[in-house]
C-alpha positions as CSV (number, residue, x, y, z in Angstrom):
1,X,0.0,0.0,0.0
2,X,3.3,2.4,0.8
3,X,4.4,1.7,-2.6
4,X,1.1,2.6,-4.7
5,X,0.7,5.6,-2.3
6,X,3.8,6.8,-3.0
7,X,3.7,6.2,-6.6
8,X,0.7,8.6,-6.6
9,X,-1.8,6.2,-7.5
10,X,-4.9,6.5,-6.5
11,X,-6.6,3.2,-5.1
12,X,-9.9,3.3,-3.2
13,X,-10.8,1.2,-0.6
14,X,-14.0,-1.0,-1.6
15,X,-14.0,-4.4,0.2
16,X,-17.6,-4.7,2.1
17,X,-15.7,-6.4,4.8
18,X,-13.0,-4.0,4.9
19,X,-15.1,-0.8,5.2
20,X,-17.4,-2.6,7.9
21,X,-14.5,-3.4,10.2
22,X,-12.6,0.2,9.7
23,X,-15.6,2.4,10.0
24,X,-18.3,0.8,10.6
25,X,-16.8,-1.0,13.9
26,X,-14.2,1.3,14.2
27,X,-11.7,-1.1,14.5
28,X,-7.9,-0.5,14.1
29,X,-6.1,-1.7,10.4
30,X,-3.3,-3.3,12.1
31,X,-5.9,-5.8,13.8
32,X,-6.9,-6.8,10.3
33,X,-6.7,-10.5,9.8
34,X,-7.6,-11.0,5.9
35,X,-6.1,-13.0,2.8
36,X,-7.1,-10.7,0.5
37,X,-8.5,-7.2,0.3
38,X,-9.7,-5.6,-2.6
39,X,-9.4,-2.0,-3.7
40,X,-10.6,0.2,-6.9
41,X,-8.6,1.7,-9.9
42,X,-9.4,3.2,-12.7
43,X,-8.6,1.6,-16.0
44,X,-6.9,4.9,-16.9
45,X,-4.1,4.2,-14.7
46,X,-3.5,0.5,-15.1
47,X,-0.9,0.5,-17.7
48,X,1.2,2.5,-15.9
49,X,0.8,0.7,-12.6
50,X,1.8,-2.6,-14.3
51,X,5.3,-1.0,-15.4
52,X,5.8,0.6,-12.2
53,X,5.2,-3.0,-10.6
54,X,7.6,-4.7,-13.1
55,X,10.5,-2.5,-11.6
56,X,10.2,-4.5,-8.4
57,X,10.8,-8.4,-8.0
58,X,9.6,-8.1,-4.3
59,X,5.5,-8.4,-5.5
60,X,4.2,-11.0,-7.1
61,X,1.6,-9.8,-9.7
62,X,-1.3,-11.2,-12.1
63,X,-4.0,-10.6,-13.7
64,X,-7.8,-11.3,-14.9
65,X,-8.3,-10.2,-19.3
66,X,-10.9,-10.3,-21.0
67,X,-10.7,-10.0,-24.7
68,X,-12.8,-7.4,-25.8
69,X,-15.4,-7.3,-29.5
70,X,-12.6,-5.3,-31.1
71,X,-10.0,-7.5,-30.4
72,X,-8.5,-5.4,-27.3
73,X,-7.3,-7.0,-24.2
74,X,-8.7,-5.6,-21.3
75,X,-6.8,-6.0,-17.8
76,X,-10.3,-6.2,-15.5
77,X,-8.0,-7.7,-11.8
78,X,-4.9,-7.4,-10.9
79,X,-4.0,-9.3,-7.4
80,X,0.0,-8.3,-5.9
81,X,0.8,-10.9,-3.5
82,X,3.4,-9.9,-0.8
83,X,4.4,-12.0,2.0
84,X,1.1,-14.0,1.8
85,X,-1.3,-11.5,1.4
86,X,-3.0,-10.4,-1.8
87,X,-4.1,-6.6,-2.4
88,X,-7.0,-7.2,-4.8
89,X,-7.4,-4.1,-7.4
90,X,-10.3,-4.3,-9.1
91,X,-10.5,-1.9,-12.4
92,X,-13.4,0.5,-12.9
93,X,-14.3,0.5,-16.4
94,X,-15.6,4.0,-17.5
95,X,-19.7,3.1,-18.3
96,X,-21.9,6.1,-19.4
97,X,-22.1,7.7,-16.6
98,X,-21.1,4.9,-13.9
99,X,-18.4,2.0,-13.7
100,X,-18.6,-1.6,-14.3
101,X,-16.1,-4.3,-12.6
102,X,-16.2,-7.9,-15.1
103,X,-16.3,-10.7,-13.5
104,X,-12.6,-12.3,-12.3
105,X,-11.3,-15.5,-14.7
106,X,-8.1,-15.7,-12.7
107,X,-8.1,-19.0,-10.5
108,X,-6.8,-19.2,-7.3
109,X,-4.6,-22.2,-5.8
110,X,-6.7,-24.4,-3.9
111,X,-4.7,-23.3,-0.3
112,X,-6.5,-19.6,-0.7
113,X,-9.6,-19.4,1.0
114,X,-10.5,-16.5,-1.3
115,X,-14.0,-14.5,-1.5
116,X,-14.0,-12.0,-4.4
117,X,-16.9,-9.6,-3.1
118,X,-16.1,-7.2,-6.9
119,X,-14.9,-9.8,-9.6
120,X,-17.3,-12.8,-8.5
121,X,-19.9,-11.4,-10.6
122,X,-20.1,-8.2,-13.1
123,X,-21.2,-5.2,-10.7
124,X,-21.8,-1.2,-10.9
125,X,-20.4,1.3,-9.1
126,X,-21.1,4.6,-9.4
127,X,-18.3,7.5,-9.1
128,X,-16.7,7.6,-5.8
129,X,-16.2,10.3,-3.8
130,X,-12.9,9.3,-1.5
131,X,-11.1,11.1,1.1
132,X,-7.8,9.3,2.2
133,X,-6.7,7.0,4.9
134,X,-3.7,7.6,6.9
135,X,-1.6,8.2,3.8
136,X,-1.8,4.7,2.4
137,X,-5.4,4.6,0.8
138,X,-8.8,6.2,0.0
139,X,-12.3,4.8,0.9
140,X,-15.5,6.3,-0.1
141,X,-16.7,9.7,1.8
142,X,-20.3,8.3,2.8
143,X,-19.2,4.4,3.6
144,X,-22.9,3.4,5.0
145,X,-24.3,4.5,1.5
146,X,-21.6,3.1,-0.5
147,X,-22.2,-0.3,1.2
148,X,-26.1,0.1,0.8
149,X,-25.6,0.7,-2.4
150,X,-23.3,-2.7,-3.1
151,X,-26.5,-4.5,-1.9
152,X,-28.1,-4.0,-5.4
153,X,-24.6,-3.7,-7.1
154,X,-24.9,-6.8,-9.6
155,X,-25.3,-5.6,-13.2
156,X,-27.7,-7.4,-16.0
157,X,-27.9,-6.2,-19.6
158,X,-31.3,-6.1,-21.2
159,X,-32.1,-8.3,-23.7
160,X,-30.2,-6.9,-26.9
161,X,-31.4,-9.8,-28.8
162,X,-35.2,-9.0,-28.5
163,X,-34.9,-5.2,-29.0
164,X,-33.0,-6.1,-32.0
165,X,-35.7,-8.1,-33.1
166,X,-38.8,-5.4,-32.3
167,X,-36.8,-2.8,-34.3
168,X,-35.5,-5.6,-37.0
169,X,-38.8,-7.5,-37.6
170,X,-41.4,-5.3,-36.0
171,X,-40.3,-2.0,-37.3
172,X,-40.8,-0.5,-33.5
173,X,-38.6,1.7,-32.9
174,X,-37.4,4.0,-29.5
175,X,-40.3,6.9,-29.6
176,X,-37.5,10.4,-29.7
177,X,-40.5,12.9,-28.7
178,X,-41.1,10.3,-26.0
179,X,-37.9,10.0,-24.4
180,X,-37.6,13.7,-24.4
181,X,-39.6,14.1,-21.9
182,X,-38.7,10.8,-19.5
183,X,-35.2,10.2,-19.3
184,X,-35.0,13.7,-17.0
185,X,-37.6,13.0,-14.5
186,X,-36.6,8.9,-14.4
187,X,-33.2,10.2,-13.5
188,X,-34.2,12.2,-10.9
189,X,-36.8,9.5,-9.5
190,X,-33.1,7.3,-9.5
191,X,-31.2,9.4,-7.9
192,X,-33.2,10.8,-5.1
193,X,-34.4,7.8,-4.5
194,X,-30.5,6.1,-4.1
195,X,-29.6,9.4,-2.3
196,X,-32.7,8.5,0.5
197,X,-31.9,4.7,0.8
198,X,-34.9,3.2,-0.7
199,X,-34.4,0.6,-2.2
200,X,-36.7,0.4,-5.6
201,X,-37.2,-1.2,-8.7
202,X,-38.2,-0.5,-12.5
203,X,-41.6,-2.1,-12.3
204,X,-44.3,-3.0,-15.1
205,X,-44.1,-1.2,-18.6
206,X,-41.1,0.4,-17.5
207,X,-39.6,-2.8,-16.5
208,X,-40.8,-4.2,-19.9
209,X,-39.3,-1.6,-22.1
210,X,-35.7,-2.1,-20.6
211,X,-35.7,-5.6,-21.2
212,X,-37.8,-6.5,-24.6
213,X,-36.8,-2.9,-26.2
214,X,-33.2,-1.6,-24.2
215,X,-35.6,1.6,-23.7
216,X,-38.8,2.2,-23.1
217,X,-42.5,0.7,-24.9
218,X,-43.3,3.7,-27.5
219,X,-46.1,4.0,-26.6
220,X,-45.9,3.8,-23.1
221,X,-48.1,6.9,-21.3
222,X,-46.6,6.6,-18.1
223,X,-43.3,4.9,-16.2
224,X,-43.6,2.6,-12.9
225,X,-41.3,2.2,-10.0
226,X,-41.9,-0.2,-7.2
227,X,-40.5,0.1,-3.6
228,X,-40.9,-2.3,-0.6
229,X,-43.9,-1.1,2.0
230,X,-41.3,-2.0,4.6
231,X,-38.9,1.1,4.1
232,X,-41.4,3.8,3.8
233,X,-41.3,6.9,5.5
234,X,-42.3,10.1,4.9
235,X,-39.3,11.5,3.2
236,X,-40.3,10.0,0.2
237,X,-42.6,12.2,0.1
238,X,-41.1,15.6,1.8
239,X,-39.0,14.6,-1.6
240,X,-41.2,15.6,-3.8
241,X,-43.7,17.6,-2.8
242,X,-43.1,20.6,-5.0
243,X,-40.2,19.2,-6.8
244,X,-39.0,21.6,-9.4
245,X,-38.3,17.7,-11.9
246,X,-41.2,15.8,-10.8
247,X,-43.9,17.0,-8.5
248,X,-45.8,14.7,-6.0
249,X,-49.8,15.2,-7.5
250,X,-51.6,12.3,-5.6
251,X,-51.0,10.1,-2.7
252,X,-53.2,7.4,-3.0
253,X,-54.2,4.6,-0.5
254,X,-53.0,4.1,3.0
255,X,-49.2,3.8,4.1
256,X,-50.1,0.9,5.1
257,X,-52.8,-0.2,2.7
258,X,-52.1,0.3,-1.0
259,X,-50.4,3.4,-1.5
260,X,-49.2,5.3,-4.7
261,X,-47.6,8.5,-5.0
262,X,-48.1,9.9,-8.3
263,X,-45.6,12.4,-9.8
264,X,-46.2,14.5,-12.4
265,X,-43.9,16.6,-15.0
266,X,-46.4,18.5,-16.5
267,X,-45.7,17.0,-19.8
268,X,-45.5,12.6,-18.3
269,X,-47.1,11.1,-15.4
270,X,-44.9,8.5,-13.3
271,X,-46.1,6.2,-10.2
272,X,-44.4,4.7,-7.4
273,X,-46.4,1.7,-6.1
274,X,-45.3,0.2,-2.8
275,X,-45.3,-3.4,-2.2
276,X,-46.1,-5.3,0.9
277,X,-44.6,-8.0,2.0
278,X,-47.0,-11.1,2.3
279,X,-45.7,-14.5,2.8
280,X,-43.6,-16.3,-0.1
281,X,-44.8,-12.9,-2.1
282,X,-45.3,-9.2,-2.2
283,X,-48.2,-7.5,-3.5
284,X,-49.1,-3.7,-4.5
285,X,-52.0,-1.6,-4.4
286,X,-54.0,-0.2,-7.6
287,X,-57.4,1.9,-7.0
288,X,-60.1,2.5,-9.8
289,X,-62.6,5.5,-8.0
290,X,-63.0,3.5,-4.9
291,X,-62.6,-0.4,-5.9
292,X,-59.2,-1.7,-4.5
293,X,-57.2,-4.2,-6.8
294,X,-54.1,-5.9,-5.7
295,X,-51.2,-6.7,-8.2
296,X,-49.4,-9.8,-6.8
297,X,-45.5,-10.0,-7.6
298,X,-42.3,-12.1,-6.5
299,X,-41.1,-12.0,-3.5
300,X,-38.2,-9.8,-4.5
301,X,-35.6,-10.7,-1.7
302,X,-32.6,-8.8,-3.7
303,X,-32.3,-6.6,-6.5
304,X,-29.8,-5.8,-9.2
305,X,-28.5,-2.8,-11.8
306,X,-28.9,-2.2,-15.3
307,X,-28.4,0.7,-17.2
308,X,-31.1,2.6,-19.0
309,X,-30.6,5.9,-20.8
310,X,-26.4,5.6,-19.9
311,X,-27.3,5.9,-16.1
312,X,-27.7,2.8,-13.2
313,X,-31.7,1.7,-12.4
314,X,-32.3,-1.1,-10.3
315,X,-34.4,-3.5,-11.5
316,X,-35.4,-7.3,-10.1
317,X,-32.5,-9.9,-10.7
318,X,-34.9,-12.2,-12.3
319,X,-36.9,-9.8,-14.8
320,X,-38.3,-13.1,-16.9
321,X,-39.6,-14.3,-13.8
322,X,-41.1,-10.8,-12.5
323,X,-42.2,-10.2,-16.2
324,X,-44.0,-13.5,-16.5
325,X,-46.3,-13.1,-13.4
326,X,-47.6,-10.0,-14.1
327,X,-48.0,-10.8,-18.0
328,X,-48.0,-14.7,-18.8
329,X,-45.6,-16.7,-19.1
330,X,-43.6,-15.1,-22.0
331,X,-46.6,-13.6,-23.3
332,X,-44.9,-10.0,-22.5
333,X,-42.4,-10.6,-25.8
334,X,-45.3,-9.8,-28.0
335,X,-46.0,-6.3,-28.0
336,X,-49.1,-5.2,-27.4
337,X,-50.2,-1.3,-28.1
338,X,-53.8,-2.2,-26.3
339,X,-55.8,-4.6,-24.8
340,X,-53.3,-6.3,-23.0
341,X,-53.7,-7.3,-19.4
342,X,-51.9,-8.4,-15.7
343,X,-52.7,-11.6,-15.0
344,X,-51.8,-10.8,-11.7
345,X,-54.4,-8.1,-10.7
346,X,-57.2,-9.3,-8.5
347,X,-60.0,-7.4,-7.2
348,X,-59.9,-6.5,-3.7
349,X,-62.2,-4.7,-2.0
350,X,-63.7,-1.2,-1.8
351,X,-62.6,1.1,1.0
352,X,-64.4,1.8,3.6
353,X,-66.0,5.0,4.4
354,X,-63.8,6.2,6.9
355,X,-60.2,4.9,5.3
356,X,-61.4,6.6,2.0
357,X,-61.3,10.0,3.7
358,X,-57.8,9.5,4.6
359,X,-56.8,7.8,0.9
360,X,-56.5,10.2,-1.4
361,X,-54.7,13.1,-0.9
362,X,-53.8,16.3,-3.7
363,X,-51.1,18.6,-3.9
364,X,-49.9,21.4,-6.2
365,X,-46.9,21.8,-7.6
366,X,-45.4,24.0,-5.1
367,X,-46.1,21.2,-3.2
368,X,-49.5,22.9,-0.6
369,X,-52.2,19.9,0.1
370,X,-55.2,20.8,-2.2
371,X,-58.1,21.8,-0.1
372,X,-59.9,23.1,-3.0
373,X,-63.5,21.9,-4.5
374,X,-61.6,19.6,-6.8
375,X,-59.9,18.0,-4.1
376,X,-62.8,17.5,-2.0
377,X,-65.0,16.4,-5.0
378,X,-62.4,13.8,-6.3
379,X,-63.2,11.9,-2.4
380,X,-67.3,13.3,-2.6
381,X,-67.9,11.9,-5.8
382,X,-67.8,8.5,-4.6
383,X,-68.8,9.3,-0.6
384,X,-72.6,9.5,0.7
385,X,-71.4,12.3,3.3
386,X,-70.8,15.8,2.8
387,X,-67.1,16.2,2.7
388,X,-66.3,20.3,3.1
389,X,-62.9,19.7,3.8
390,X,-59.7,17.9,3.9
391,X,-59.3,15.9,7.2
392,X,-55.3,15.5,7.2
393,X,-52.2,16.1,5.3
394,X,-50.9,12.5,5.5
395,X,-52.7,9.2,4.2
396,X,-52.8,7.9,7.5
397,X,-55.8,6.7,9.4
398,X,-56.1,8.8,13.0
399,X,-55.8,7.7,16.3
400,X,-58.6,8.6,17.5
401,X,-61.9,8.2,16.7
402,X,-63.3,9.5,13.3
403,X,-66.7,10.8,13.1
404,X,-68.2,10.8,9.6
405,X,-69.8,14.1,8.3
406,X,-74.0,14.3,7.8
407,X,-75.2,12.2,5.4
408,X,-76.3,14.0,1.7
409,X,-79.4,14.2,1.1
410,X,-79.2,12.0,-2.0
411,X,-76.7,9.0,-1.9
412,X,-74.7,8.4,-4.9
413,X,-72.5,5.9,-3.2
414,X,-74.0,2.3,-3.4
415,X,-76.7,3.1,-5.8
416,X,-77.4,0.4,-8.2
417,X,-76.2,1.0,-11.7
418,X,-78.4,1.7,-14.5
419,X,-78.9,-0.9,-17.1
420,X,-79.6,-1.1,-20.7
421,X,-82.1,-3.8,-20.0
422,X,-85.9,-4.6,-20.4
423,X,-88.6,-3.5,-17.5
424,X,-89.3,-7.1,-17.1
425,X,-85.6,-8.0,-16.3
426,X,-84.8,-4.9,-14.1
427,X,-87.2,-6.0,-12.1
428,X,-86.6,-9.8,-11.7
429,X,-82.7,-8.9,-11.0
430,X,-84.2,-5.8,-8.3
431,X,-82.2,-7.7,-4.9
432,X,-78.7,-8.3,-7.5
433,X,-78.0,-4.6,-7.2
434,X,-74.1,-3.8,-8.6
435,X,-72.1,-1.3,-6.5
436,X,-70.7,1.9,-8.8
């Protein structure tokens, strides 16, 4: 480590392990006990390390290649073995706007007991900001978040070989208008999202589009993000209420029952459903007026990377899987413009009077709660009492007890629905009323 620092190179400390037991426990480097321990460089500096090393016979030094499409050989590890120890350098390769690490072909001698926690599979990393370490390394500036985001650090491609064939064979090609107005506010979803810790995934359409088209559906009118129930707090939504990107419009459901934040551009609509944890399975909330659906998905116990738009997304690590249970079983590779349908969405339930107070909430976009007649009509229109106001800021259900406004003088809640159909059989199907 004395001789890279001193060389000026800059390595940067990004063993999990490593970071936990420095400054995470605090503990001191000299009571390290480790085979290996694996840092970052650049690919811009490798050459020149490599002939610095070959001055010295006191390391021992090889490398992982991969032979690139062009022919090139790319140095992806290098390992320097001193005295029984191995220093691990695992190269960042420059990727739009984030790194990738390849996975490691070099093979170990059967007497190392060796875990490769950045070469055992291909991985992002983002930049690093690094401060350094007692003048022998640098390790990232925010450790927790860089080893929250190694969690959801291995990368997949999408699939170039479908998207090849909808532009190919279909003639469907990436929509430019379209992506004008998305890439931006997905971006910004991304990164505040990464910057608050919550873990989240492209979901749906969205989803759909980065595998089957390495973009997004044409036609797609909206974009989908899923996040776990479990992690939700409320500065999700301190986020972006009044976001100068993407604006928080509509909170809908309960936090614990369904909810939906819907941002808005002004040009594209994008949703963030949260799913809840339920057995060997998740499930997320979607509301039509009153009527609660449920969207069953996978369980989704860890997530991975892609890129989309030259910047990192996480996505599920098993997208055919995800993909099939919400579409049929490869039905998804068949694009559909219309009529196409989740297989997964079940109907529910309807909320009841008092939780449908609390579950939908409107803000502008300087990010005030709507208290306006719109607001209060877009609960009234489907609520036998006469709403005058807003009861709460939040989509949470009150402590205390709720007392429901008067009743209206006509209810148009619960009323049976008007039929095209004959006097005769109106009046034999009078007690099979159907809720609107």
């Amino acid at each position: 480590l004395n001789h890279l620092f001193q060389s000026n190179f800059k390595i940067i400390l990004i063993d999990p392990f490593v970071l936990d037991f420095l400054f995470i426990y605090q503990l001191p480097f000299d009571k390290l006990d480790k085979q290996l321990v694996t840092f970052a460089i650049v690919d811009e500096s490798v050459q020149l390390l490599l002939q610095t090393l070959q001055r010295t016979s006191v390391f021992s030094v090889q490398t992982s290649t991969t032979t690139q499409d062009n022919h090139r050989i790319s140095i992806d590890h290098i390992f320097i073995t001193y005295q029984h120890k191995i220093l691990h350098l695992a190269v960042l390769h420059k990727y739009h706007s984030f790194y990738l690490v390849q996975p490691n072909h070099h093979r170990f001698s059967d007497d190392d007991n060796v875990h490769l926690p950045f070469g055992d599979k291909l991985r992002a990393v983002d930049h690093i900001e690094s401060e350094s370490y007692e003048y022998l390394f640098y390790y990232p500036r925010n450790v927790p978040h860089f080893l929250w985001l190694y969690e959801t650090s291995e990368f997949l491609h999408c699939n170039r070989q479908l998207a090849d064939q909808m532009e190919n064979d279909l003639h469907i090609y990436q929509n430019t208008s379209q992506l004008n107005i998305t890439v931006v506010p997905m971006k910004n979803i991304a990164f505040a999202l990464d910057k608050l810790q919550k873990r989240y995934w492209l979901a749906g359409g969205t989803l759909l589009g980065w595998y089957r088209h390495c973009g997004l559906i044409p036609y797609t009118l909206d974009a989908d993000f899923g996040l776990y129930a479990e992690e939700y707090d409320e500065t999700v939504r301190s986020h972006f209420l009044g976001n100068p990107i993407t604006y928080l419009w509509g909170a809908l459901g309960l936090v614990n029952d369904s909810l939906e934040f819907r941002l808005y551009t002004g040009r594209f609509t994008l949703d963030l459903f949260w799913a809840y944890r339920d057995g060997d399975h998740r499930w997320c909330g979607y509301q039509t007026n009153r009527v609660k659906f449920r969207r069953t998905l996978p369980l989704l116990e860890k997530l991975c990377s892609c890129d989309l738009f030259g910047h990192r997304f996480s996505v599920p690590c098993s997208p055919v899987q995800y993909l099939d249970s919400e579409y049929g079983k490869d039905k998804w590779k068949t694009p559909l413009e219309k009529n196409y349908t989740w297989t997964n969405m079940k109907y529910h339930s309807i909320w009841d009077d008092i939780s449908w107070m609390y579950a939908v909430r409107l803000y502008t976009r300087q990010g005030k709660l709507r208290t306006d007649n719109f607001a209060i009509e877009w609960i009234s229109k489907h609520f036998n009492y006469s709403l005058t106001s807003i009861p709460s800021f939040l989509n949470v259900l009150p402590n205390h007890p709720v007392t429901l406004p008067p009743l209206k003088a006509t209810l148009v809640y619960g009323t049976p629905m008007k039929r095209k159909s004959s006097r005769k059989k109106a009046a034999k199907n009078d007690e099979k009323k159907d809720v609107i």
